[in-house]
KOLTOR-950624 format. One line per field, with one value per residue (C-alpha): x, z, y. Coordinates in Angstrom, 1 decimal. Each point is the difference from the previous one (the first is absolute). Layout:
N
X: X|...
Z: Z|...
Y: Y|...
***
This chain:
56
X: -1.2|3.8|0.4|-1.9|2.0|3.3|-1.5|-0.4|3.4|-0.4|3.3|-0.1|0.8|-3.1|-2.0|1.2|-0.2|-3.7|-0.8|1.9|2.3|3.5|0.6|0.7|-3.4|-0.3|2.9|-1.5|-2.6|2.2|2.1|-3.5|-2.3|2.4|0.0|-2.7|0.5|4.3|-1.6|1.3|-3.5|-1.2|2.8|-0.7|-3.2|0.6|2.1|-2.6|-2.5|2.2|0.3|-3.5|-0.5|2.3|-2.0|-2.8
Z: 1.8|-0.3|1.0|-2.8|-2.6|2.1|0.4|-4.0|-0.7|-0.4|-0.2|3.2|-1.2|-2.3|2.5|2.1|-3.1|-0.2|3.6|0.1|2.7|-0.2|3.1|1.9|0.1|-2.8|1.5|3.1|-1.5|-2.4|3.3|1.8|-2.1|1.1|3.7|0.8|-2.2|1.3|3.8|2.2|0.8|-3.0|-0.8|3.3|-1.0|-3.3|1.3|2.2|-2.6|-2.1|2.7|0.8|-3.8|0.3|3.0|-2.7
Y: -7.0|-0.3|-3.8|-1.0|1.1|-0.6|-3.6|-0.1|1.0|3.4|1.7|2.2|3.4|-0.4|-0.9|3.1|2.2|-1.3|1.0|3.3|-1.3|2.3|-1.8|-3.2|-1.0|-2.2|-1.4|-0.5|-2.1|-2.1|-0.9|-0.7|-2.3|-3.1|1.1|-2.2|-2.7|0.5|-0.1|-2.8|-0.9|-0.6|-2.2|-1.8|-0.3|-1.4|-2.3|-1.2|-0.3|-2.1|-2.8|0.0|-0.3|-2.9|-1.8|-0.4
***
């Protein structure tokens, strides 16, 4: 529920204020919904993608 509104630009103290946090957790969250995305992996793979795109 917090990446959402993170993602839309949310600032992130209203997004913790909205959740309750008084903690790190939204924070954990804000730092997290890239991770993936961030992941060495995934950039392989888009890189990979992109020159099989190419090959077309």
């Amino acid at each position: 529920m917090a990446t959402r509104p993170l993602d839309a630009g949310t600032a992130l103290h209203h997004v913790r204020d909205l959740l309750g946090h008084l903690d790190a957790t939204t924070q954990r969250y804000n730092y997290s919904r890239n991770a993936l995305h961030n992941s060495t992996t995934s950039q392989l793979g888009a890189l990979i993608e992109h020159g099989l795109a190419t090959l077309d």
